[in-house]
C-alpha positions in Angstrom: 55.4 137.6 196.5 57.6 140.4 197.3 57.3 144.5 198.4 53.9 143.0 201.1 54.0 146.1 203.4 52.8 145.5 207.2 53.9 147.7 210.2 56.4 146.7 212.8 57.0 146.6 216.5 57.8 150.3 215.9 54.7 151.2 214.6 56.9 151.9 210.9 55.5 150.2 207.7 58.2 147.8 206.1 58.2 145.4 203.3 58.5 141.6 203.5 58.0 138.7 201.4 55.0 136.2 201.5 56.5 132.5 200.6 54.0 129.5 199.2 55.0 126.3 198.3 53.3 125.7 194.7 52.4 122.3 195.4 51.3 120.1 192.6 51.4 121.5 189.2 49.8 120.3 186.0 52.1 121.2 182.9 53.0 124.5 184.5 49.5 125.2 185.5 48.9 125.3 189.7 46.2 123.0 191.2 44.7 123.9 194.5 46.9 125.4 197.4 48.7 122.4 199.4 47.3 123.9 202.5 46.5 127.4 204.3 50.1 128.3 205.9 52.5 130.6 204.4 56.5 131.7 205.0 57.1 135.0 205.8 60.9 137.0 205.2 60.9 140.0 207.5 60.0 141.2 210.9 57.4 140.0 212.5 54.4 142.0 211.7 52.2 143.7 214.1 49.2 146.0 214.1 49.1 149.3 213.5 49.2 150.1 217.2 52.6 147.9 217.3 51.1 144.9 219.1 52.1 141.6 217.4 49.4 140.0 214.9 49.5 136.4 217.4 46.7 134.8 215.9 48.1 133.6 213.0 51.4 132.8 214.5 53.2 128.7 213.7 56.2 129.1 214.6 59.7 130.6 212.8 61.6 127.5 211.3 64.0 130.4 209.3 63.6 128.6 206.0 66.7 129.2 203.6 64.1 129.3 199.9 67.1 130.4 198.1 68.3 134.2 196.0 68.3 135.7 199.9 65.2 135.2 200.6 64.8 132.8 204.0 60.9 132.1 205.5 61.8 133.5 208.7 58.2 133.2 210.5 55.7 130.6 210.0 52.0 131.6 209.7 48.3 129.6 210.1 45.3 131.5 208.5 42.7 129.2 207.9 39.7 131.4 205.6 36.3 131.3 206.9 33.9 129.4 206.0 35.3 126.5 204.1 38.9 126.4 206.1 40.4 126.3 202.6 41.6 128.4 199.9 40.3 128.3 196.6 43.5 129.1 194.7 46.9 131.1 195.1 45.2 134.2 194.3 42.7 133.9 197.0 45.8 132.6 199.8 47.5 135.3 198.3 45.3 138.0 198.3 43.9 136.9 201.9 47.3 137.0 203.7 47.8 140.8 202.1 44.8 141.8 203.8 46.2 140.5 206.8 49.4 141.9 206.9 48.7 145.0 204.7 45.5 146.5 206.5 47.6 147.6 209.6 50.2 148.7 207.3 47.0 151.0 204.9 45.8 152.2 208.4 49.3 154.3 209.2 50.2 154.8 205.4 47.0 154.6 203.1 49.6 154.8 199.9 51.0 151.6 200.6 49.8 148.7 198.5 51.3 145.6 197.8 50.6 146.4 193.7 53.5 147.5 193.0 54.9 146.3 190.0 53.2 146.3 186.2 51.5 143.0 184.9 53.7 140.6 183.2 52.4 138.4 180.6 53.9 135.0 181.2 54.8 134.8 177.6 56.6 137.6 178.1 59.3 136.4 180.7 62.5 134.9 179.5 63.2 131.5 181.6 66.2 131.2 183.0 66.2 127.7 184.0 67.3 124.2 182.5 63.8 122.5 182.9 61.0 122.9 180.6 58.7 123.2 183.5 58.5 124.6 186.8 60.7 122.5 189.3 58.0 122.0 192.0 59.0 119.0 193.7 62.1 120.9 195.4 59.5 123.8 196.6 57.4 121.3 197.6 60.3 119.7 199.7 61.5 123.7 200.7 64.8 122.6 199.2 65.3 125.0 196.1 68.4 126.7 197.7 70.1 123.5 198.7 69.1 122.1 195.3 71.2 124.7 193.8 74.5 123.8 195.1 74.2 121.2 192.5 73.8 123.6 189.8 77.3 123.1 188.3 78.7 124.6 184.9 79.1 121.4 183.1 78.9 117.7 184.2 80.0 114.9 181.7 78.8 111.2 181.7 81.5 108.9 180.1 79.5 105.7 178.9 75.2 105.6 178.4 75.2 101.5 179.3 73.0 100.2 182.0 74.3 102.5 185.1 75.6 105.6 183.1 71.6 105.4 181.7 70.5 105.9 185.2 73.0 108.1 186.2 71.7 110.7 183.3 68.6 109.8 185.0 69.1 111.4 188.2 71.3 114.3 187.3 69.2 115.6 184.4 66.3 115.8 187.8 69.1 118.3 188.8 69.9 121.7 188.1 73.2 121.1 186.5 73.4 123.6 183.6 75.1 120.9 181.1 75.3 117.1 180.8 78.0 115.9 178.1 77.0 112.6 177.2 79.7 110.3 175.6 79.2 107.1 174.2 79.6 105.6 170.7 77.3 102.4 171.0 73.8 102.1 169.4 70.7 101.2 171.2 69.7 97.8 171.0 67.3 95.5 172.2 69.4 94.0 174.9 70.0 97.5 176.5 66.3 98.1 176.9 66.2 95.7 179.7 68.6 97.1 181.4 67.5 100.4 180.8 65.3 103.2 182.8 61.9 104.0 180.8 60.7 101.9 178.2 62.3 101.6 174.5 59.7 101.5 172.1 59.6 98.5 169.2 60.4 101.5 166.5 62.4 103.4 168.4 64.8 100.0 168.9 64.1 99.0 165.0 65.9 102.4 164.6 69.1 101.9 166.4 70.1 105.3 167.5 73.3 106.2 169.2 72.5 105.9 172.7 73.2 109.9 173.4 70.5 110.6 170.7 68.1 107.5 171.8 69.0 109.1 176.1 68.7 112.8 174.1 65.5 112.4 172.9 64.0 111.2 176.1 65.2 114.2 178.6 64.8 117.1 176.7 61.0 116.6 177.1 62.3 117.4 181.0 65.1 120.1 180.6 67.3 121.8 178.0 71.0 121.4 178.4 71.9 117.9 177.3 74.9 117.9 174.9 75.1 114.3 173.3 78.4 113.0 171.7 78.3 110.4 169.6 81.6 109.0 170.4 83.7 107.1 172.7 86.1 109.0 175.3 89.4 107.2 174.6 93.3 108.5 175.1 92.7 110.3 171.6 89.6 112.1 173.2 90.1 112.6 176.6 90.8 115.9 176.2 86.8 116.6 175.5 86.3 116.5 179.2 88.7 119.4 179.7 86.5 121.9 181.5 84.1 119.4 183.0 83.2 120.4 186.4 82.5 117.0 187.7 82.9 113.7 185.4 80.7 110.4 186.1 82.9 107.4 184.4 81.0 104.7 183.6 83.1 103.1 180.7 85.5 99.9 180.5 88.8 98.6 179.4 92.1 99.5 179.0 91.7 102.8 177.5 90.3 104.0 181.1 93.8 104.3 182.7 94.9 106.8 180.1 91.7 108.6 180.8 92.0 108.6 184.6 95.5 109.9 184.3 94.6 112.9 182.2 91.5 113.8 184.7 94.2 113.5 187.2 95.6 116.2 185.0 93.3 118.3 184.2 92.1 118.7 188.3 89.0 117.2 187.4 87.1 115.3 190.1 84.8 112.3 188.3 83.7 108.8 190.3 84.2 105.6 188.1 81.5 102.9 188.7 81.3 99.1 188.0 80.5 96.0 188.9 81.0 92.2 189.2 78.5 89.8 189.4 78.9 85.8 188.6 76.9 82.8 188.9 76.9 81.0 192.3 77.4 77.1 193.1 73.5 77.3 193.8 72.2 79.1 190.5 72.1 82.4 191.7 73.9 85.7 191.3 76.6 87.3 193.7 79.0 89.7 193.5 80.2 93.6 194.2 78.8 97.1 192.8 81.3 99.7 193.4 81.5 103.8 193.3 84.8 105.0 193.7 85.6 108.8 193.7 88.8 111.1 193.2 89.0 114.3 193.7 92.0 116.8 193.3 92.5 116.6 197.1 92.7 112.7 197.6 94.0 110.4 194.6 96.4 108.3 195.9 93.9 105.8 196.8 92.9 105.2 192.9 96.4 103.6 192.1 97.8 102.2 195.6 95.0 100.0 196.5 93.8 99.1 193.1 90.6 100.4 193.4 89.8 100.8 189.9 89.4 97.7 187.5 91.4 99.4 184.4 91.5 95.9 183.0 88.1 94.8 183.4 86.5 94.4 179.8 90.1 93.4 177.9 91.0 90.2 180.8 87.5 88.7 179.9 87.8 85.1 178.5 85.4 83.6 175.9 83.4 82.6 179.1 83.0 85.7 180.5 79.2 86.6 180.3 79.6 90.2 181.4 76.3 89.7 183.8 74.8 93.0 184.4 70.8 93.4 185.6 68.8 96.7 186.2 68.5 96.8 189.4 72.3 96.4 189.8 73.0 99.4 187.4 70.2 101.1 189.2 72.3 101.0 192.8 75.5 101.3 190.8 74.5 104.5 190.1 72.7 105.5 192.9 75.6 105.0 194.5 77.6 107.3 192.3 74.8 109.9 192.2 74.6 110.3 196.1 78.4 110.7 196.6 78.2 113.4 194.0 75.5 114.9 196.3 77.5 114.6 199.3 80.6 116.3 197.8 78.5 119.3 197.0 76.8 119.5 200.1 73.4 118.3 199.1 73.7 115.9 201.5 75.4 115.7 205.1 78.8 113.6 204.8 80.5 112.6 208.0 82.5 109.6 206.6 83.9 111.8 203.4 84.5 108.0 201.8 86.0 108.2 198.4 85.4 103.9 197.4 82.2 102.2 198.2 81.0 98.5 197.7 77.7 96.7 198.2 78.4 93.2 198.6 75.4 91.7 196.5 75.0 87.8 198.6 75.5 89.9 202.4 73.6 92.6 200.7 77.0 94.7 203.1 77.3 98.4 202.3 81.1 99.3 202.7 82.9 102.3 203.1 86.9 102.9 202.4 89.5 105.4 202.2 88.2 108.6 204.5 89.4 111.5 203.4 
C-alpha cells in the first residue's frame, strides 16, 4: 500500500510504502495473513516528537519487491489479544495506525485514503497469468522473477523434455511461448509426459501444441501453438525469438542451428542417450548445451551437438527415453536459461552440460 504518511527524524510527515507478502491465495481470493510482520520503503519512521517508533523494529534486510519499490525496514507488530491478524485489512489497517497517528498528530489532513475505490472488475490485468502469481511474493522474489520476463521465447519440439520444458517456463513471466511441433498426442507420449492425459483426450489425438495449449492456458495467456515442424523451410519462424529451447532431432537440426547462428539468437539444444546395460539396466548421458551470440564455436568444434542423432538409428535402435530423464533433461535446460538471465547466480558461465546417468556425474564444459 502506498502514500502511508508517518513523520521523520525531522519531525516532517513523509510518505512510504507498507509491503505484505500475500501468502496463500485461493483462486485469487487471500486466506489469512502469513504472519504479523510487514516491509516498509522509506525512512524510518518516528513519533511526532522525532524519536524513532523502536518497538516494532526487525531489522532492514533492504528487500528489492520490484517497480522501485525495495522493503527497506523490517517491522514486528503482533495485535493484542490474539497475537494475530484477522485478515489484510485488519494488518493493514493496524500498521496505518501505527505509523500514521504520529504523522495525524503534526498534520491532522494527512490520511493514508488517498486514492478513489476501484472495483476489481474494473482494473485491466497486465499480466500473463490468469491468477495472482503469489508464490514469487511469497519467496520476495517478484523483481528477480522479472528478469525472466522476455518478449518471446520459442520451444522447438513438445516430446518428453520440450513437454517439461513448457512446464517450467509457462511458471515464468515470459510474455510469449511459440510452441513448434507437428506430432499428435498419443498414448505413448502420456508416459512420458508431465500431468496426466485423459482416455478421451488421447482417443482424440490432438497436435501436441493444442493437447500442451489446452493445459496452460488454465495458468497464463500467452501461449502461441504451431502446428508444425521447424525444418530448413521454417526456420525462419523463430526470427525474432528472444531465447529458443531446441528440443528436436535429425538432420534438419544443423540447418536450423546455422540460421539461429544467423539470426543472433541464443537457444540451448537438449538430448539424450540412454541404452540397455550388460546387466538389464539403463545407462547413459542427458545433455543441455547452450550458444549464445558471444560463444559458438564450441557447437561445431567439439561436436557437441548430435545433428545426426534420429537419421543414424538402425532398425535396432529403441530410441529409450523415460520421464524422469526428460524431466532433468529439461531441468537442465530450464536452469541454464535462468542463469543466463540472472535469475540465478552463475560462476562457471558453462555453455555444455552432461549428467552421466550409471555415476549419476554432473559435468560442466566450455566456460565462457
Amino acid at each position: 500500500m502506498r502514500q502511508v504518511p508517518y513523520v521523520t527524524s525531522k519531525r516532517e510527515v513523509a510518505r512510504g510504502t507498507i509491503i505484505i507478502s500475500l501468502g496463500d491465495t485461493a483462486d485469487d481470493v487471500a486466506k489469512m495473513p502469513r504472519d504479523h510482520t510487514i516491509l516498509f520503503d522509506g525512512e524510518y519512521p518516528c513519533h511526532a516528537n522525532g524519536r524513532r517508533i523502536e518497538r516494532m523494529n526487525a531489522g532492514g534486510p533492504n528487500t528489492e519487491i520490484g517497480e522501485g519499490v525495495v522493503g527497506r525496514h523490517y517491522f514486528s507488530a503482533k495485535p493484542k489479544p490474539l497475537d494475530h491478524y484477522d485478515d489484510f485489512y485488519h494488518q493493514v489497517t493496524s500498521y496505518i495506525a501505527i505509523l500514521g497517528g504520529p504523522a495525524a498528530a503534526i498534520d491532522a489532513t494527512a490520511t493514508a485514503a488517498v486514492f478513489p475505490l476501484v472495483s476489481g472488475d474494473d482494473v485491466e490485468a497486465d499480466d500473463v497469468f490468469e491468477y495472482v502469481d503469489t508464490a514469487s511474493s511469497r519467496a520476495d522474489i517478484v523483481a528477480l522473477s522479472q528478469k525472466l520476463a522476455l518478449p518471446r521465447v520459442g520451444i522447438v519440439g513438445l516430446g518428453g523434455t520440450g513437454g517439461y520444458v513448457l512446464d517450467l517456463v509457462a511458471k515464468t513471466p515470459v510474455r510469449e511461448i511459440n510452441t513448434f511441433d507437428g506430432d499428435r498426442m498419443y498414448q505413448h507420449n502420456a508416459f512420458r509426459a508431465p500431468g496426466a492425459a485423459s482416455r478421451t483426450q488421447l482417443a482424440e489425438a490432438p497436435y501436441k501444441v493444442e493437447y500442451y495449449h489446452g493445459i496452460y492456458r488454465n495458468m497464463r495467456r500467452g501461449i502461441v501453438p504451431h502446428a508444425y515442424f521447424i525444418t530448413p523451410e521454417t526456420v525462419d519462424e523463430l526470427a525474432g525469438m528472444d531465447f529458443v529451447f531446441l528440443c528436436m532431432e535429425g538432420e534438419g537440426k544443423r540447418a536450423v542451428v546455422a540460421r539461429l547462428e544467423e539470426l543472433g539468437v541464443p537457444f540451448i539444444d537438449v538430448g539424450m542417450g540412454v541404452y540397455m546395460t550388460a546387466n538389464g539396466s539403463l545407462g547413459g548421458v542427458v545433455r543441455a548445451t547452450l550458444s549464445t551470440p558471444a560463444m559458438r564455436q564450441h557447437v561445431h568444434e567439439h561436436d557437441r551437438i548430435g545433428f545426426n542423432a534420429a537419421n543414424d538409428r538402425n532398425e535396432y535402435d529403441r530410441n529409450i527415453q523415460i520421464a524422469d530423464l526428460n524431466m532433468a533433461n529439461a531441468f537442465m535446460a530450464v536452469m541454464r536459461w535462468k542463469k543466463l538471465f540472472g535469475f540465478y547466480a552463475d560462476l562457471q558461465h558453462e555453455h555444455h552440460t552432461t549428467l552421466q546417468i550409471v555415476t549419476n556425474e554432473l559435468s560442466n564444459e566450455d566456460a565462457a
